[in-house]
PQR file with spaces between the fields and no chain letter, atoms N, CA, C, O and H, PARSE charges and radii, in Angstrom:
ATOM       1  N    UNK     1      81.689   64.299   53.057 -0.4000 1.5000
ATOM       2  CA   UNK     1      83.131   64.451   53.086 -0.0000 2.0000
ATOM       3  C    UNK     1      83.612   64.412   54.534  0.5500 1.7000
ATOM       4  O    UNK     1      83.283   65.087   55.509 -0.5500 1.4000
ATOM       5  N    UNK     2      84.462   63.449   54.385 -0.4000 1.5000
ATOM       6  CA   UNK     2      85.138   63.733   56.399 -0.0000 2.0000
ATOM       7  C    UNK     2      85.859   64.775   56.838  0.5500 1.7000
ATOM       8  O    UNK     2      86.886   65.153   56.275 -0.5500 1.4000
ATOM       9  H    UNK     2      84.729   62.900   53.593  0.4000 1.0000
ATOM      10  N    UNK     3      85.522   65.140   57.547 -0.4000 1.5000
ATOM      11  CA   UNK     3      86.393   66.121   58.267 -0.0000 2.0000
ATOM      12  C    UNK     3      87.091   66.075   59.747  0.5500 1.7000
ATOM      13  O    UNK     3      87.707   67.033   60.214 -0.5500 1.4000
ATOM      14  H    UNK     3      84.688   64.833   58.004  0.4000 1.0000
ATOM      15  N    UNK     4      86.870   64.568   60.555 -0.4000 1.5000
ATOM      16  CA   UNK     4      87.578   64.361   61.746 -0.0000 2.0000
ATOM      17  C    UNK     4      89.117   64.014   61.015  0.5500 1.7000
ATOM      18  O    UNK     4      89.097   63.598   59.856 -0.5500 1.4000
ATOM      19  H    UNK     4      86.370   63.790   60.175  0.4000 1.0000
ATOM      20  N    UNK     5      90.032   64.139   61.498 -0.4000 1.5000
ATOM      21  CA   UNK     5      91.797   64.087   61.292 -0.0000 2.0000
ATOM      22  C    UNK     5      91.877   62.768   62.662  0.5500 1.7000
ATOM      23  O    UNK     5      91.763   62.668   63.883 -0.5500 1.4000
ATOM      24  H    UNK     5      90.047   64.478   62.439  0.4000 1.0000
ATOM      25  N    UNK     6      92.199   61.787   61.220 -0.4000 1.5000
ATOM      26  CA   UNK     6      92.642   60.291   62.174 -0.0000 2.0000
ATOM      27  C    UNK     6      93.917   60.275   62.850  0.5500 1.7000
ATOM      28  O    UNK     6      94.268   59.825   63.941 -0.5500 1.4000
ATOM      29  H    UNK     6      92.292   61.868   60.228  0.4000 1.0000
ATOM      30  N    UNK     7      94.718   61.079   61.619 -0.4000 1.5000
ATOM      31  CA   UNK     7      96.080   61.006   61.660 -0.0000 2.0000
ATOM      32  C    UNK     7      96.924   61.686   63.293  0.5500 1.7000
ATOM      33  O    UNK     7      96.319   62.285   64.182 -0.5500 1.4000
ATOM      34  H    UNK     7      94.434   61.444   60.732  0.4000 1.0000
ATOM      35  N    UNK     8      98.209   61.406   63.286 -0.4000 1.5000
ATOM      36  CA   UNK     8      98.677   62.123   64.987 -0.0000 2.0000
ATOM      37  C    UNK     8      98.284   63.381   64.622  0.5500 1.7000
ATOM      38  O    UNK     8      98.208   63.766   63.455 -0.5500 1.4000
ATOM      39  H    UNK     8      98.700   60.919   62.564  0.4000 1.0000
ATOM      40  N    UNK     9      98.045   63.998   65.544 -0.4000 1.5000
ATOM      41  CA   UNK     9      97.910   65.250   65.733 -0.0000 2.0000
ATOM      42  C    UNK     9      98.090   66.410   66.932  0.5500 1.7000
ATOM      43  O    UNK     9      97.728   67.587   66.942 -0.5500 1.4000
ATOM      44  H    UNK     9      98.107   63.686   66.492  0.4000 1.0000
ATOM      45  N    UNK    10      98.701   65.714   67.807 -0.4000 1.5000
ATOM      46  CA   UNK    10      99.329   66.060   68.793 -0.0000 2.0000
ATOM      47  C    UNK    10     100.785   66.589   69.339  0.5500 1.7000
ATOM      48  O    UNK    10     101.591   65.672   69.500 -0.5500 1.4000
ATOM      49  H    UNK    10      98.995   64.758   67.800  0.4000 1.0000
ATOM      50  N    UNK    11     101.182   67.674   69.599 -0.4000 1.5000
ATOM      51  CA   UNK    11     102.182   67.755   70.235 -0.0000 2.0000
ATOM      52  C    UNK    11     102.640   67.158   71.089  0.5500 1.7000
ATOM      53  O    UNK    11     101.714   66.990   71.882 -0.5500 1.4000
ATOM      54  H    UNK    11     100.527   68.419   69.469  0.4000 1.0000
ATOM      55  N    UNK    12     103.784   66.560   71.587 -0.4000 1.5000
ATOM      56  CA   UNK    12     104.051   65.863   72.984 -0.0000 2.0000
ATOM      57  C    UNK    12     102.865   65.200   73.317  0.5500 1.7000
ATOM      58  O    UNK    12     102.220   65.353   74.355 -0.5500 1.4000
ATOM      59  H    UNK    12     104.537   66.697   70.943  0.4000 1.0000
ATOM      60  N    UNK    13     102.548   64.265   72.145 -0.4000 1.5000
ATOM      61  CA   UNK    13     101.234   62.747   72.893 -0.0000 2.0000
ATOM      62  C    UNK    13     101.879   62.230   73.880  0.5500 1.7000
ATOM      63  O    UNK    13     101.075   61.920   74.759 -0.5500 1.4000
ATOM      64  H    UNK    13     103.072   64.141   71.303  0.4000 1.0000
ATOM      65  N    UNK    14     103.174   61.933   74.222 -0.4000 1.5000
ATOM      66  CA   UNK    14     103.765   61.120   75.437 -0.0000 2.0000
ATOM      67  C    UNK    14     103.138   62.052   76.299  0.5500 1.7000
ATOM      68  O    UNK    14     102.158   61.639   76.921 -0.5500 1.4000
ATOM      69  H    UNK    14     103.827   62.184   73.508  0.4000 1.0000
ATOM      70  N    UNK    15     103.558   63.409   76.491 -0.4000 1.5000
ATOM      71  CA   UNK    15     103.362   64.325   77.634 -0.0000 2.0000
ATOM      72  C    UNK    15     102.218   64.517   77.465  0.5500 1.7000
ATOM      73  O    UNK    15     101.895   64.906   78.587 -0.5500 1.4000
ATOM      74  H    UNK    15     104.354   63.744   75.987  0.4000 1.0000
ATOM      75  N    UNK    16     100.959   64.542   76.628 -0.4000 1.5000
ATOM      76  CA   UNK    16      99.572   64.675   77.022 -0.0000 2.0000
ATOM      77  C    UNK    16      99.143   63.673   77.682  0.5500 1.7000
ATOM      78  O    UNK    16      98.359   63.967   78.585 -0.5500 1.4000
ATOM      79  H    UNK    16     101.221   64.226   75.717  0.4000 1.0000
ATOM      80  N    UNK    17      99.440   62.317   77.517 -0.4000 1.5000
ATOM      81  CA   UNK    17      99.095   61.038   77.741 -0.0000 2.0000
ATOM      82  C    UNK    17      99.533   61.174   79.345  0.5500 1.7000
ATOM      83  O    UNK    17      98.689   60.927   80.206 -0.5500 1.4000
ATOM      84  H    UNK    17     100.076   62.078   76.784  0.4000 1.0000
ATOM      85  N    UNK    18     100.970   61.601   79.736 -0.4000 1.5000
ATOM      86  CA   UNK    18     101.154   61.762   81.440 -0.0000 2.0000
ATOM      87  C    UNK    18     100.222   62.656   82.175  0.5500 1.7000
ATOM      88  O    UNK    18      99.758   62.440   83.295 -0.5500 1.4000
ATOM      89  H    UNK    18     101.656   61.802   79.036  0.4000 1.0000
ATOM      90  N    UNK    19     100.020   63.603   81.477 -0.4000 1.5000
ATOM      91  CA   UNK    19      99.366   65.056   81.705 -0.0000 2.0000
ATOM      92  C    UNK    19      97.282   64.249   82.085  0.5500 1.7000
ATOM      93  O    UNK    19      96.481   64.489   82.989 -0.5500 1.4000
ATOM      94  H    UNK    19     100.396   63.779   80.567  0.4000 1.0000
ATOM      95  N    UNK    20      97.215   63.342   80.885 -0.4000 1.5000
ATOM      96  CA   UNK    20      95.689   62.998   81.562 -0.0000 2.0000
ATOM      97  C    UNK    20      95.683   62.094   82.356  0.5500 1.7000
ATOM      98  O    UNK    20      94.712   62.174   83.109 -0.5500 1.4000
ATOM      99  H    UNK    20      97.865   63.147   80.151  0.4000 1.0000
ATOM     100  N    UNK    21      96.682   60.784   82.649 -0.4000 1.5000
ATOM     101  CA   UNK    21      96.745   60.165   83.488 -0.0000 2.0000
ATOM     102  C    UNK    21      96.989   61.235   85.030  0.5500 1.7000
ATOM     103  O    UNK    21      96.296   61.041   86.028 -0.5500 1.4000
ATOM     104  H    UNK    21      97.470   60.718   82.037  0.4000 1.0000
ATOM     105  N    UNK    22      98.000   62.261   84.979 -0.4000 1.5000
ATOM     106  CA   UNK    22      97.988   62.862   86.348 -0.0000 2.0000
ATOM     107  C    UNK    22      96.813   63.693   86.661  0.5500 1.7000
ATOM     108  O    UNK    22      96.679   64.394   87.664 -0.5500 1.4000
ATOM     109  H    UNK    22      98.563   62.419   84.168  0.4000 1.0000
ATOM     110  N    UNK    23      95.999   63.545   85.722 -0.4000 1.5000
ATOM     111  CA   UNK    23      94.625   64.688   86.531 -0.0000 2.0000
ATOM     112  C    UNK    23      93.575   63.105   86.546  0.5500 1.7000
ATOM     113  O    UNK    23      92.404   63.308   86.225 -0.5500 1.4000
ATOM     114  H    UNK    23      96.107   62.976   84.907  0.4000 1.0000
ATOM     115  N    UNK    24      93.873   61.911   86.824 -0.4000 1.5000
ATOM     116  CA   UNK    24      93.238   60.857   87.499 -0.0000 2.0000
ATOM     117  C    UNK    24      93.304   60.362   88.116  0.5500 1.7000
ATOM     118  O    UNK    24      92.430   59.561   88.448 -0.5500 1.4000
ATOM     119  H    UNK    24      94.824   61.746   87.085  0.4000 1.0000
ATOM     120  N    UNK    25      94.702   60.565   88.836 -0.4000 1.5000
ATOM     121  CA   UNK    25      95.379   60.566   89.829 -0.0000 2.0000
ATOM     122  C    UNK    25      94.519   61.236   91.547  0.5500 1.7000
ATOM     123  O    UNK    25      94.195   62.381   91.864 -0.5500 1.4000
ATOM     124  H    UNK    25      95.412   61.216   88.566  0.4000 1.0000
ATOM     125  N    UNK    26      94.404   59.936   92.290 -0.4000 1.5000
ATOM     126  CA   UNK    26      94.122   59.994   93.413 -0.0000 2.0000
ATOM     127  C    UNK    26      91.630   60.228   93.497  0.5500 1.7000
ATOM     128  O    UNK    26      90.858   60.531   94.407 -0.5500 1.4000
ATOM     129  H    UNK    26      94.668   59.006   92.033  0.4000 1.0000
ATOM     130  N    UNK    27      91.477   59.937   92.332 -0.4000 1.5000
ATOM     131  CA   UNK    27      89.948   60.017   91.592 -0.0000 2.0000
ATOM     132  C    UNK    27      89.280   58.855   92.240  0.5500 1.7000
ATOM     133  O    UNK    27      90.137   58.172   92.802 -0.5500 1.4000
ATOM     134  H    UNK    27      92.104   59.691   91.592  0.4000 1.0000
ATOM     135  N    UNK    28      88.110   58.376   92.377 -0.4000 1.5000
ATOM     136  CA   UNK    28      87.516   57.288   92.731 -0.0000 2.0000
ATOM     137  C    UNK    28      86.985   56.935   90.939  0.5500 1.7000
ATOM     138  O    UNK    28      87.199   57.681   89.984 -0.5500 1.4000
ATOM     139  H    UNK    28      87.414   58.930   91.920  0.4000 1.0000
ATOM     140  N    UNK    29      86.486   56.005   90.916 -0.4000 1.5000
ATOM     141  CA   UNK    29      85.954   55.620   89.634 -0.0000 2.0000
ATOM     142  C    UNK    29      84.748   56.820   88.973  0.5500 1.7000
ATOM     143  O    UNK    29      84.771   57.422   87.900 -0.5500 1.4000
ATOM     144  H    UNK    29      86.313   55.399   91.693  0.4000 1.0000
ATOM     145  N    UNK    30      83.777   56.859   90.055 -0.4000 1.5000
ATOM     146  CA   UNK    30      82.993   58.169   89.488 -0.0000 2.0000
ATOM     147  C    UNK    30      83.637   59.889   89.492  0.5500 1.7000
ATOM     148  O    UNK    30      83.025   60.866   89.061 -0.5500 1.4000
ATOM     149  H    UNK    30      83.759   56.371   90.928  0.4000 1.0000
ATOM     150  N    UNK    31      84.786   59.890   90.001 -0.4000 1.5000
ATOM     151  CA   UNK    31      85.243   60.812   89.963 -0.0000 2.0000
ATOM     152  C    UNK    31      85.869   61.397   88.796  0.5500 1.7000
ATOM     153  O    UNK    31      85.826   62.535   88.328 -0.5500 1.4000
ATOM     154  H    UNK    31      85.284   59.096   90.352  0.4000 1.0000
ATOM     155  N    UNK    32      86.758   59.809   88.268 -0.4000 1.5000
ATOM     156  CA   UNK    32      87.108   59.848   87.248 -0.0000 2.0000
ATOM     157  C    UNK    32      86.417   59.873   85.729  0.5500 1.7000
ATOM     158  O    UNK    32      87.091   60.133   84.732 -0.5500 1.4000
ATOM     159  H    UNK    32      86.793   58.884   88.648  0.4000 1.0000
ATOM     160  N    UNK    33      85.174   59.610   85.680 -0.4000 1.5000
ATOM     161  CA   UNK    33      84.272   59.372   84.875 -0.0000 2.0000
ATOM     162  C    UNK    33      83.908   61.035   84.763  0.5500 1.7000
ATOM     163  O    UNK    33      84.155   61.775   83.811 -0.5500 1.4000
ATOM     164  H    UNK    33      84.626   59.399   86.489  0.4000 1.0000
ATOM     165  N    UNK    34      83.487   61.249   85.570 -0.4000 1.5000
ATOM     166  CA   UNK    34      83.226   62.828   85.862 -0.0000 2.0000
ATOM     167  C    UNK    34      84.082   63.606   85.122  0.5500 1.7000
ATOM     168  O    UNK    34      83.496   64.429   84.419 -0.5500 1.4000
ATOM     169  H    UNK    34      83.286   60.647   86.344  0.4000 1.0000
ATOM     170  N    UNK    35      85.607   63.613   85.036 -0.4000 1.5000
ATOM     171  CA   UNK    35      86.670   64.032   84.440 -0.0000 2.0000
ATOM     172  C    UNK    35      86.240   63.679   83.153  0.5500 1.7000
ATOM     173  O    UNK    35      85.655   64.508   82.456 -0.5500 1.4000
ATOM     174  H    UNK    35      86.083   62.945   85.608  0.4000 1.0000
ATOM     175  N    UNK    36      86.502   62.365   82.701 -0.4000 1.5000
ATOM     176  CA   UNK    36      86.177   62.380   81.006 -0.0000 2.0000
ATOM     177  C    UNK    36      85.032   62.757   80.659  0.5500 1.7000
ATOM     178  O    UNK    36      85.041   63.211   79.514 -0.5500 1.4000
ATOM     179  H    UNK    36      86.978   61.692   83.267  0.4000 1.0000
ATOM     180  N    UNK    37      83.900   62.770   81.219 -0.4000 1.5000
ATOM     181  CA   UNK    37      82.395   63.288   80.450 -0.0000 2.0000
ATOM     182  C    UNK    37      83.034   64.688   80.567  0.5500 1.7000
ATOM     183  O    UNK    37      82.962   65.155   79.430 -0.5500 1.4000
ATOM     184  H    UNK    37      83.892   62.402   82.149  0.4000 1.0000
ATOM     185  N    UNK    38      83.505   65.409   81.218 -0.4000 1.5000
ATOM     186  CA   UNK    38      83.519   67.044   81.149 -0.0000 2.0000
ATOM     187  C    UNK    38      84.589   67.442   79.986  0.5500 1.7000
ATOM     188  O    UNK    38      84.417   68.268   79.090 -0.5500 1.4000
ATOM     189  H    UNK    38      83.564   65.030   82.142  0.4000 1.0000
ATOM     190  N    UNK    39      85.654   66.698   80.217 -0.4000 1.5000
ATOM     191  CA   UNK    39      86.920   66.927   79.127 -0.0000 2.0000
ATOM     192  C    UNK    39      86.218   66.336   77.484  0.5500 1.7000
ATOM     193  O    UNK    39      86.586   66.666   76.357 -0.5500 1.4000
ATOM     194  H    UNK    39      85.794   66.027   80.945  0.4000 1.0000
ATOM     195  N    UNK    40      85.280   65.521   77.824 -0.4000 1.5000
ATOM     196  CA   UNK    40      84.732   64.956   76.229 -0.0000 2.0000
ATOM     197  C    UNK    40      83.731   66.614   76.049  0.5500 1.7000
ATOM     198  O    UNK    40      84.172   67.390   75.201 -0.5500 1.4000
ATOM     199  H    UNK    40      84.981   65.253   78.740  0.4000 1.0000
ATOM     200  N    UNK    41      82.991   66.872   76.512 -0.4000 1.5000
ATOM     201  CA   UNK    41      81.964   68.184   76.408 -0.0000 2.0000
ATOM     202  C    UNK    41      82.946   69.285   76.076  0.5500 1.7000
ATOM     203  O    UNK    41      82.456   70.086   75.281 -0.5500 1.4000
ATOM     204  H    UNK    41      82.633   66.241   77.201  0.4000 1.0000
ATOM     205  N    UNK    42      84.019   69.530   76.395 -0.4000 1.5000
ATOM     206  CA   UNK    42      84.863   70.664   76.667 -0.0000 2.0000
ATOM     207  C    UNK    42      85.367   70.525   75.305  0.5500 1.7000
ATOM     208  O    UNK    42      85.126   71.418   74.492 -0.5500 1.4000
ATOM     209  H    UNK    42      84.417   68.879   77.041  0.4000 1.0000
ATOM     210  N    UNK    43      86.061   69.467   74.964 -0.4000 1.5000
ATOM     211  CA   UNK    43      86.499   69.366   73.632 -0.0000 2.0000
ATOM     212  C    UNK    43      85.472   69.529   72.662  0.5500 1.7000
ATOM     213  O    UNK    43      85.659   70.318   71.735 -0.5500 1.4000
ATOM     214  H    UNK    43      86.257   68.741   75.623  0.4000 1.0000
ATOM     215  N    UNK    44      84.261   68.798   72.765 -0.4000 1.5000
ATOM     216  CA   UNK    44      82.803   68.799   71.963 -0.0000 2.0000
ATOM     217  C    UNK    44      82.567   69.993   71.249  0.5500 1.7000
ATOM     218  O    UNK    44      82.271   70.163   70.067 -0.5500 1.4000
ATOM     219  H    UNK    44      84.108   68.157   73.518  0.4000 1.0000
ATOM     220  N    UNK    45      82.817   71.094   72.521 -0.4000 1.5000
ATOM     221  CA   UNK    45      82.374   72.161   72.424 -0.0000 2.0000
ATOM     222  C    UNK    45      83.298   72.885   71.356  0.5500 1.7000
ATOM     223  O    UNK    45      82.849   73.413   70.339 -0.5500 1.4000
ATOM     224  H    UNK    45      83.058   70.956   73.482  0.4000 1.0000
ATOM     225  N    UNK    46      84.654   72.849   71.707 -0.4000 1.5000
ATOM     226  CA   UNK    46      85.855   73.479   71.261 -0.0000 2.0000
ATOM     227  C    UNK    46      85.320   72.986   69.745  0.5500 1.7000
ATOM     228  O    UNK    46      84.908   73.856   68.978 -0.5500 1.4000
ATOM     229  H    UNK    46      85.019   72.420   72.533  0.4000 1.0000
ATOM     230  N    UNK    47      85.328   72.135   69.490 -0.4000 1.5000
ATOM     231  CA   UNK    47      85.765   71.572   67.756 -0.0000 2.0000
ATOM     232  C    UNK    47      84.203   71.914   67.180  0.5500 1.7000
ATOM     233  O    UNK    47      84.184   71.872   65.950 -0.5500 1.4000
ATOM     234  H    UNK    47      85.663   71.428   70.113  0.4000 1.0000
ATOM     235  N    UNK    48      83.010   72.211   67.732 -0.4000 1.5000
ATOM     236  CA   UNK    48      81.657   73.049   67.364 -0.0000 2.0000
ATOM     237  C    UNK    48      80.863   71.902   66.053  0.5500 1.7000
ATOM     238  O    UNK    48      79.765   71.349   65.995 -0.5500 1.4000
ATOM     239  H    UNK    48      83.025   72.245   68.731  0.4000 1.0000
ATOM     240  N    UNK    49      81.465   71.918   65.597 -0.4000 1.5000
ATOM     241  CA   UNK    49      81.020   70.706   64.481 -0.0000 2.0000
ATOM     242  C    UNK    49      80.191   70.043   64.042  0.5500 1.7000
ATOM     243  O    UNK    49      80.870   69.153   63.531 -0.5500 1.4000
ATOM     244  H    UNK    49      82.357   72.368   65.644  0.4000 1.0000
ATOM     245  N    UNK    50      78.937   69.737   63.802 -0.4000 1.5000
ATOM     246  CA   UNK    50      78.286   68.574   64.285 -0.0000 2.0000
ATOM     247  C    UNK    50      78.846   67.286   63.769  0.5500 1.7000
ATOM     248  O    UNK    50      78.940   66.178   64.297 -0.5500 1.4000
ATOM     249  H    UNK    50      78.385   70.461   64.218  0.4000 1.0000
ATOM     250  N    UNK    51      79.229   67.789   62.456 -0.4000 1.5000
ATOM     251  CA   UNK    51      79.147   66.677   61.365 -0.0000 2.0000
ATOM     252  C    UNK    51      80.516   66.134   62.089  0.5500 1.7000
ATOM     253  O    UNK    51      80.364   65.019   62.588 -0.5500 1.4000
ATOM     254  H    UNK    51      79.152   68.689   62.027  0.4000 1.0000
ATOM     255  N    UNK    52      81.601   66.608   62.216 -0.4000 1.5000
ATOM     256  CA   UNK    52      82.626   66.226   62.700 -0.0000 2.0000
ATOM     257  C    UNK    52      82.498   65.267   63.745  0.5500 1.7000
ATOM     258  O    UNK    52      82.932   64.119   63.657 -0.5500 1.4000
ATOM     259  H    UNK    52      81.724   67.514   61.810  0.4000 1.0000
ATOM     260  N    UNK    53      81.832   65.791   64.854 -0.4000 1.5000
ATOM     261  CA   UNK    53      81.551   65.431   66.099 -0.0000 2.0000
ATOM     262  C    UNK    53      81.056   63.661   65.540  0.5500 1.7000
ATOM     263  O    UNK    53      81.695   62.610   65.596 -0.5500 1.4000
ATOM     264  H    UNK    53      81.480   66.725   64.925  0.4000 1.0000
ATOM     265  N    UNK    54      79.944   63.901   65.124 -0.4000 1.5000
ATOM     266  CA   UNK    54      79.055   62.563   64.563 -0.0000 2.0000
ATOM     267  C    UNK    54      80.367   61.377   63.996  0.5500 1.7000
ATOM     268  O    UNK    54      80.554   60.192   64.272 -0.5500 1.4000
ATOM     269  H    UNK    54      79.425   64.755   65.078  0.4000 1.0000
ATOM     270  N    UNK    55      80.892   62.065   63.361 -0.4000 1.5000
ATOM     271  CA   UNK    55      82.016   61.260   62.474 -0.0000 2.0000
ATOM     272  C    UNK    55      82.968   60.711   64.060  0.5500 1.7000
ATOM     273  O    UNK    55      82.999   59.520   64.369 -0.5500 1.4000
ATOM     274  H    UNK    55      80.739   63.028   63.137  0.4000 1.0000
ATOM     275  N    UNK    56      83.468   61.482   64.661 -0.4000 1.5000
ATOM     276  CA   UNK    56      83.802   61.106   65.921 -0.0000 2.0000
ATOM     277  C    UNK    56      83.688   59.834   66.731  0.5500 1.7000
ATOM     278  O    UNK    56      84.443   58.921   67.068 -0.5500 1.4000
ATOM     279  H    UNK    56      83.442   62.450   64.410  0.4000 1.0000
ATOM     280  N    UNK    57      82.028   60.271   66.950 -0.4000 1.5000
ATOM     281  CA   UNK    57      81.771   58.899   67.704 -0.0000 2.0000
ATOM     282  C    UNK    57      81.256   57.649   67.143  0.5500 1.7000
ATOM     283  O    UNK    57      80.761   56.739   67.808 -0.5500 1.4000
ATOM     284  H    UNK    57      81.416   61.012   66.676  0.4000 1.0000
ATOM     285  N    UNK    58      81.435   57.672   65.664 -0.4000 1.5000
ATOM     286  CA   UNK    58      81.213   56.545   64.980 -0.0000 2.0000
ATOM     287  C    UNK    58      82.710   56.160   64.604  0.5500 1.7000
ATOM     288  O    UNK    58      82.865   55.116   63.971 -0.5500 1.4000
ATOM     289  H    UNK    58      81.837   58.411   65.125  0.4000 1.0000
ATOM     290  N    UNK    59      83.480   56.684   64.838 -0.4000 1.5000
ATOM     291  CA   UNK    59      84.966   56.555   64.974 -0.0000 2.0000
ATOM     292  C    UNK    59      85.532   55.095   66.327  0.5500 1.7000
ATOM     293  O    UNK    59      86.188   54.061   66.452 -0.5500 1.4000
ATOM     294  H    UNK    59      83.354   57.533   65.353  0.4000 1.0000
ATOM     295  N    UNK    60      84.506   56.243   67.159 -0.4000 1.5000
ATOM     296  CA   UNK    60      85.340   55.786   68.760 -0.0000 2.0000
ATOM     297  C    UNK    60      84.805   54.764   68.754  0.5500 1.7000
ATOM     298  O    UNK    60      85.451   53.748   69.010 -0.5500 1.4000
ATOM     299  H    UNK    60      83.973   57.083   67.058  0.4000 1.0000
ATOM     300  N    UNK    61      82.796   54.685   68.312 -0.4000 1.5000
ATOM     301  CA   UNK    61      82.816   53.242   68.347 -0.0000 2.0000
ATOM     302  C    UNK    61      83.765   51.803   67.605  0.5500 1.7000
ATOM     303  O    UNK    61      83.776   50.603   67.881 -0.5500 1.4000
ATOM     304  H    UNK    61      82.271   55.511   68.104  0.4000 1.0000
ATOM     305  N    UNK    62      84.120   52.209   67.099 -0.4000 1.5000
ATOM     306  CA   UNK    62      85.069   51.167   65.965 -0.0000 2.0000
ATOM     307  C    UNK    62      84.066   50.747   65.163  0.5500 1.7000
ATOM     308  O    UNK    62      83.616   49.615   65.341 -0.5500 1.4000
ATOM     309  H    UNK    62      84.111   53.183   66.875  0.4000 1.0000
ATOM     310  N    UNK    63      83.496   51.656   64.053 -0.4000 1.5000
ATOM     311  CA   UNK    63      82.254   51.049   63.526 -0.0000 2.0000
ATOM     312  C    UNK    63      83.714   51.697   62.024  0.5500 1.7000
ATOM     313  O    UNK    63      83.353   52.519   61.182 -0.5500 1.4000
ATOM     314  H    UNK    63      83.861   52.575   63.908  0.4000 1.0000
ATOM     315  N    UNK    64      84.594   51.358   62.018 -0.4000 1.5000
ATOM     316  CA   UNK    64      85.309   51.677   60.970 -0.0000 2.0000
ATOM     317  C    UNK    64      85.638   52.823   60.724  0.5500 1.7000
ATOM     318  O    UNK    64      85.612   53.625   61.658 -0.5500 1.4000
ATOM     319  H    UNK    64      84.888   50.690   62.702  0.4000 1.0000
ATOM     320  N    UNK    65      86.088   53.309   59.283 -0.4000 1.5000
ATOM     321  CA   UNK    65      86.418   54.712   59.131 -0.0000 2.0000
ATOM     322  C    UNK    65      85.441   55.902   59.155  0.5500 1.7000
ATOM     323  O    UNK    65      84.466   55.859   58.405 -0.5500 1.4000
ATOM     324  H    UNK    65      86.109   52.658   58.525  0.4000 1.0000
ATOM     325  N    UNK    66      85.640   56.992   59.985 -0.4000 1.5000
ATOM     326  CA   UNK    66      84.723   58.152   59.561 -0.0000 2.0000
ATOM     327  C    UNK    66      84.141   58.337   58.169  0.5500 1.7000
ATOM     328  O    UNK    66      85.013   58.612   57.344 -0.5500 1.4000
ATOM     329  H    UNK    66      86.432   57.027   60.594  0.4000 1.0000
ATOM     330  N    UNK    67      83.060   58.271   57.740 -0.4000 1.5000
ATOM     331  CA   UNK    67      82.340   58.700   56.043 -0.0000 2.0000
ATOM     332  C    UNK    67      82.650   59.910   56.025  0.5500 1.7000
ATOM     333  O    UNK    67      82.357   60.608   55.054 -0.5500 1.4000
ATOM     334  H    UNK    67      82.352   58.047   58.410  0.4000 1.0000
């Protein structure tokens, strides 16, 4: 059964979307990379999941819909 949420789910996505572009702001490429591996772990962590998680990154790959 899935349990990742495809659907919006965000408050102010415009203002999150400014909000992660300004913490990349002034970054070198590995700097910035650095930022998303920690913010991907941070969230990882937050949502605890496995099964979720899994569903996730078979998501992000575009391997179609979460099972």
């Amino acid at each position: 059964m899935a349990k990742l949420n495809l659907s919006a789910n965000i408050n102010d996505p415009d203002g999150f979307y400014s909000e992660l572009l300004k913490a990349h702001e002034g970054l070198s490429k590995d700097e910035s990379d650095g930022l998303n591996a920690r913010l991907i772990l941070l969230l990882a962590n937050h949502v605890g999941d496995r099964e979720t998680l899994s569903e996730a990154l078979t998501a992000a790959r575009g391997k179609g819909e979460a099972k």
